[in-house]
N, C-alpha and C positions, 0 to 999 in steps of 0.2 A: 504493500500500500504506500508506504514511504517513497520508494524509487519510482513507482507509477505519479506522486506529487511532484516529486521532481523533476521526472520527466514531463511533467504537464507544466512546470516552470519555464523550464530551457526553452520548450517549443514557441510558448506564449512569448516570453523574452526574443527568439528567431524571427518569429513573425512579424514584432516591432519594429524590428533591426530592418527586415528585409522591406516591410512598410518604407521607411526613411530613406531607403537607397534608391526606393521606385522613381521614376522622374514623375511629376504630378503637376500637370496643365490646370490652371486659374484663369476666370474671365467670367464674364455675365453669366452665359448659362450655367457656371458650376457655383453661384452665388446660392449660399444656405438665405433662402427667403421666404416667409411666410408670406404670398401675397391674395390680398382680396379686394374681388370686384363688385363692388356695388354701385349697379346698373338699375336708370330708370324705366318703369314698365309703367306709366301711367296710360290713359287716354291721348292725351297732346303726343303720345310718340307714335304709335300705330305700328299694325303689322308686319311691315316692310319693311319700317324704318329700325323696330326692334332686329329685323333679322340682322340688318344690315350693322347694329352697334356689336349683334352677337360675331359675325365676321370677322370685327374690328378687333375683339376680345383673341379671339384665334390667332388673328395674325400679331399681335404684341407677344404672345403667350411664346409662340414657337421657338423663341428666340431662348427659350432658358430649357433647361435639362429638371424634368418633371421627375421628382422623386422623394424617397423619403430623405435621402442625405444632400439632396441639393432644395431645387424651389421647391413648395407646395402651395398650391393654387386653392380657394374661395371661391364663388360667385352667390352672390344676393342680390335679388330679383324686389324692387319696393316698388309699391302704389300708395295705399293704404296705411295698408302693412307691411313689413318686410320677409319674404321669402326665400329659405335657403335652399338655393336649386342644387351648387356643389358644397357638399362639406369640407373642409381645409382638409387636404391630404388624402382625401378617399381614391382618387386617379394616380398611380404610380406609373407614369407616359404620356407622351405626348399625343397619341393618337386617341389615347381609350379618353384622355381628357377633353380632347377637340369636337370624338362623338359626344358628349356628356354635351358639352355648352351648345352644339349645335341640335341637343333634344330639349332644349331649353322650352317651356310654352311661354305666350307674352300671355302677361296677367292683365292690365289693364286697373283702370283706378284713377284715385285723385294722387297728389303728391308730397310723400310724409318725409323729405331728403332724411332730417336730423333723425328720426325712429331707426331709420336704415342704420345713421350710422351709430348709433347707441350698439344696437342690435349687434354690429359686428362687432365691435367694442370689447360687448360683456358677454355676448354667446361664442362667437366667431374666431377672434382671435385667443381669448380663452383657453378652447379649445383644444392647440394644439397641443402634441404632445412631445416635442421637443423642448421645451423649455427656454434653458440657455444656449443650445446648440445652434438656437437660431439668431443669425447675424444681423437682418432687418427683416421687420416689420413694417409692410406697406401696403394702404388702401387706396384704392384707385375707385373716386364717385363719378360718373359719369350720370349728367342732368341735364334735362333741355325746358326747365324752367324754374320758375321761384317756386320755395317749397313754401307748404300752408302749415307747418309747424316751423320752430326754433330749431337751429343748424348750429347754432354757436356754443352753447354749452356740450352737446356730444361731441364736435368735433375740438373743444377743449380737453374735456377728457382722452378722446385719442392720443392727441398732443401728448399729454399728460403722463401715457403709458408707452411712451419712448415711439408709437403709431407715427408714419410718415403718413402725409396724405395729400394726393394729387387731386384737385379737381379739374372736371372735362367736361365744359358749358359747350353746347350744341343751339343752333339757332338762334335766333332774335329773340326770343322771350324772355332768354336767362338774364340773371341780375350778377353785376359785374360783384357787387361789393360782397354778396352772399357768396360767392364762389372764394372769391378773397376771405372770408369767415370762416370756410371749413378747410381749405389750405394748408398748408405751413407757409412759411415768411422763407427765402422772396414769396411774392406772387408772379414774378417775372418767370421764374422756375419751377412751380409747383400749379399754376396755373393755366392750363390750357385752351384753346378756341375753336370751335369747327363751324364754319356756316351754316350748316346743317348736314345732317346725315349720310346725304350725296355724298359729302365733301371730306367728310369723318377722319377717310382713309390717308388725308394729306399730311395731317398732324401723327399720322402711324410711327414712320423714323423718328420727329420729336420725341413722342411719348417711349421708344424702346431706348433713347439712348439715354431721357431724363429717368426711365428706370435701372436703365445699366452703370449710370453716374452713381445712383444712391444704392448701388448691389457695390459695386469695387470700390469707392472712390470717397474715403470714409472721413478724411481730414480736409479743410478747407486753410485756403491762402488770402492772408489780408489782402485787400486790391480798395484802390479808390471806390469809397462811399460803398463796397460789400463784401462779401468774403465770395471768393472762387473755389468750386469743389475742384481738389486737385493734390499733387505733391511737390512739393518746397523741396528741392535734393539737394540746396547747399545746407538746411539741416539736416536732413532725414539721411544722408550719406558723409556728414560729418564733417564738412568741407570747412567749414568756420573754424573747427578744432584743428583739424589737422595740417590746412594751409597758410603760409605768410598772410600777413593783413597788407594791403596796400593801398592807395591811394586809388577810386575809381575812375569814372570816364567824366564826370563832372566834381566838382568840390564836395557835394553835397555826398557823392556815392563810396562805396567803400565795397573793394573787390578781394579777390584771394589771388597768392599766386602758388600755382601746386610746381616743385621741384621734380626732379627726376627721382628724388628718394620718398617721395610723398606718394602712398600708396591709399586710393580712394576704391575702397573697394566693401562692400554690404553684401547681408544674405536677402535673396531677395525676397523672402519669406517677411522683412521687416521693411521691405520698402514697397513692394505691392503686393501685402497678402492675399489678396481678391485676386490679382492681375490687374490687366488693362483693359479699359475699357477699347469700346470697337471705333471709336472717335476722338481724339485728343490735341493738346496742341506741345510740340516742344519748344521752348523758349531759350532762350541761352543769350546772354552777355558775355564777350569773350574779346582778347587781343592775342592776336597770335605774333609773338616777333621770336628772332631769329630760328632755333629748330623747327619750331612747330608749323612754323610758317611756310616750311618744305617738306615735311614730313604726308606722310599718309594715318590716320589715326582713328582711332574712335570717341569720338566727344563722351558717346554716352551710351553703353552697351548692358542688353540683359545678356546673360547666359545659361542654358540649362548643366542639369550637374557635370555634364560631358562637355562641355564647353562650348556647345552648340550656340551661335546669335540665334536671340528671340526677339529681341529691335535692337536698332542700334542707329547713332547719326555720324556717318565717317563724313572726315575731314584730311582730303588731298592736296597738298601744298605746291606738290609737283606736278599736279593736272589742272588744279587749281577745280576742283570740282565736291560736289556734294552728295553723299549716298546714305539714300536711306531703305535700311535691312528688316522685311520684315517675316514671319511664321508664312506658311503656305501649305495649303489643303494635299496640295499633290507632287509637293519639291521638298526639300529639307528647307528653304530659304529663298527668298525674292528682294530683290534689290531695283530699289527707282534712284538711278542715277542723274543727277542734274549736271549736267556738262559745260553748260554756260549761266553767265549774268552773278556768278558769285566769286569772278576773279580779285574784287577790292578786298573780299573777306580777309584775304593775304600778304596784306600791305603793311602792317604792323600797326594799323588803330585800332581804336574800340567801335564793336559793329555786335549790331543784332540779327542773330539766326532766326525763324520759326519753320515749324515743317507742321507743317497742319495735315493732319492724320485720317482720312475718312473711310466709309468702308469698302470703296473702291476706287480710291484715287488721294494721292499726296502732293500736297501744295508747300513748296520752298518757294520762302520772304528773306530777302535782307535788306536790315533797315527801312523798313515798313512798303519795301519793293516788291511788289510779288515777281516771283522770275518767273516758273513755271508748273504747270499741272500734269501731275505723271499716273496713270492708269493703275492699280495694282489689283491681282488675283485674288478669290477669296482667301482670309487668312483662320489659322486657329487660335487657341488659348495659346497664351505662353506656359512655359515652365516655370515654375514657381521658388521651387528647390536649389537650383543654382545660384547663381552671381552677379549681383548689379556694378557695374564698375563704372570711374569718370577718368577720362583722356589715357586711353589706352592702347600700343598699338597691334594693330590687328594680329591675334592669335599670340598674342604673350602677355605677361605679365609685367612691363613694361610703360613705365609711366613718360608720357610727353609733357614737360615743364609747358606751361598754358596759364592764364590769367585769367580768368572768371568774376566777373560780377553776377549775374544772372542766370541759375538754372533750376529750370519748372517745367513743371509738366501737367495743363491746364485739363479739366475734365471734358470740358463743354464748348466744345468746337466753335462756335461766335465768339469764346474770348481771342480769337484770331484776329478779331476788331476792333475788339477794345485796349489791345494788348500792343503799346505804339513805342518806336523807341525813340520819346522823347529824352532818355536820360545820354541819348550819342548826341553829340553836341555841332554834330553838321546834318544833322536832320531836322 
């Protein structure tokens, strides 16, 4: 009995071991989320128009890995009353879930929003039976008019119970400031718009990548008048500890300078536990003089345990060119190379990069120049278990001496806009 305990120690202990060695891909669909949809069935929506929100439901849905150890999905059905069509976690798939919402019936009624979302609240989210294993909690109210009860104290409470919550006004009738009530803050963010029902499907990429922001993308970056969901890498990678301070590109600014003995390098378990999302922006402040300014290197690379790029932004001094490396469905790696319009980057001043990330095509800016828009393939999760590293040259371990003011990694693809380099001092 003894030796048989034993033996059932070692193995358990093996199994762990061999767990941590696995390489393990992160990203939205493998995002641990409790989420629930509470959707309007009143009278004002009608038949078609219900089918048509249930559609809408589907195609957000697909986007995540339907399970008990990743999402589990809701749907509440309110008029009146509020009705639970799926119970949190009952569909473990994506297909056996999409039959379920699409045997949805529309109920019909008058319109009770705040009952609804009490309901999920104290029944719904309740419920689950993960506990703490779940990562976010979020409800998505989809309404196409003013409710005839109070919306502000349930969806206080939500708030309250760490509940994110998106609202999705449909048509002319809705009331901007009640949508703004059951929200979270921004409303810029948590608030969304469709003309009507026709139109639903426009706001589809908005609504998957504002829920794929709030699945990975868990800490926020001061920014003028709001905070940006995103990651800050000259903390989050140590950069302020480990590099020289030095004087930045205006008086006001204050940069790093990484030597050759300055090794930036993170698990990348702490710098994106989630992953990345499928949309983002890179940002970097940077002066390249004498090596780095001829060199080939990598600004900013993930790595899986094997040393595989999972992104990365190279920097060629002797082609004078910009590449950016990302995951691919059907290659080990795909690269969008920018071959012109970023030869000043190498002149030895302070200049701003951005490589704006989308889900099929990447945009390289410098110094608020867009140069060009490059096509890319579908991609997958990255690896998680590996290596985050900053100014490194390609396939070593080998640091290129570089100057840094600014490096971020924005969640939400319009801050490509807001995101100007006023701090370079010839723009």
């Amino acid at each position: 009995m003894l030796l048989w305990s034993v033996w059932s120690v070692i193995l358990l202990l093996t199994t762990v071991d061999a767990a941590e060695e696995e390489d393990v891909r992160a990203g939205c669909s493998t995002a641990v989320n409790d989420l629930v949809y509470i959707i309007d069935g009143s009278w004002s929506v009608g038949v078609s128009d219900f089918d048509t929100a249930k559609q809408w439901l589907i195609n957000i849905t697909s986007q995540f890995d339907i399970s008990s150890h990743y999402t589990q999905v809701a749907v509440i059905q309110y008029s009146d009353t509020p009705r639970l069509e799926i119970p949190l976690g009952k569909h473990q798939g994506v297909a056996e879930l999409i039959k379920a919402i699409r045997s949805i019936s529309y109920l019909g009624g008058n319109t009770q929003t705040g009952r609804a979302i009490k309901f999920a609240v104290d029944h719904v989210f309740a419920s689950s039976q993960r506990g703490n294993l779940v990562k976010n909690r979020i409800a998505v109210v989809v309404t196409d008019g003013k409710s005839q009860d109070d919306v502000v104290d349930a969806s206080m409470e939500a708030r309250a119970q760490s509940i994110t919550v998106f609202a999705v006004g449909v048509g002319t009738e809705i009331t901007t400031s009640e949508l703004i009530s059951i929200a979270n803050k921004p409303s810029s963010t948590y608030v969304l718009y469709a003309e009507d029902y026709t139109t639903i499907d426009r706001i589809r990429d908005s609504m998957e990548q504002k829920l794929c922001e709030e699945s990975v993308c868990p800490t926020r970056i001061p920014v003028a008048s709001r905070d940006e969901k995103g990651f800050e890498l000259m903390v989050g990678m140590n950069i302020q500890t480990k590099a020289k301070k030095i004087p930045g590109s205006l008086v006001s600014e204050t940069a790093y300078a990484l030597a050759a003995s300055t090794d930036i390098t993170e698990n990348t378990r702490e710098i994106f536990p989630e992953g990345l999302p499928p949309s983002y922006v890179f940002v970097s402040t940077l002066r390249l003089k004498g090596i780095s300014s001829k060199l080939s290197f990598d600004l900013w690379r993930v790595l899986s345990k094997d040393k595989a790029i999972q992104a990365a932004v190279t920097l060629s001094g002797k082609d004078k060119t910009v590449t950016f490396t990302t995951t691919s469905t059907t290659e080990k790696e795909q690269k969008a190379v920018f071959k012109t319009g970023f030869q000043t980057l190498y002149d030895g001043k302070w200049h701003q990069i951005k490589v704006l990330v989308r889900h099929r095509q990447v945009t390289g800016f410098l110094d608020d120049q867009r140069i060009q828009e490059l096509m890319l393939k579908p991609v997958e999760p990255i690896y998680i278990n590996g290596e985050t590293q900053v100014s490194k040259r390609r396939g070593t371990d080998i640091t290129v001496p570089v100057e840094i003011q600014k490096l971020r990694l924005y969640c939400d693809p319009h801050q490509s806009e807001r995101e100007t380099a006023c701090e370079i001092y010839s723009v």
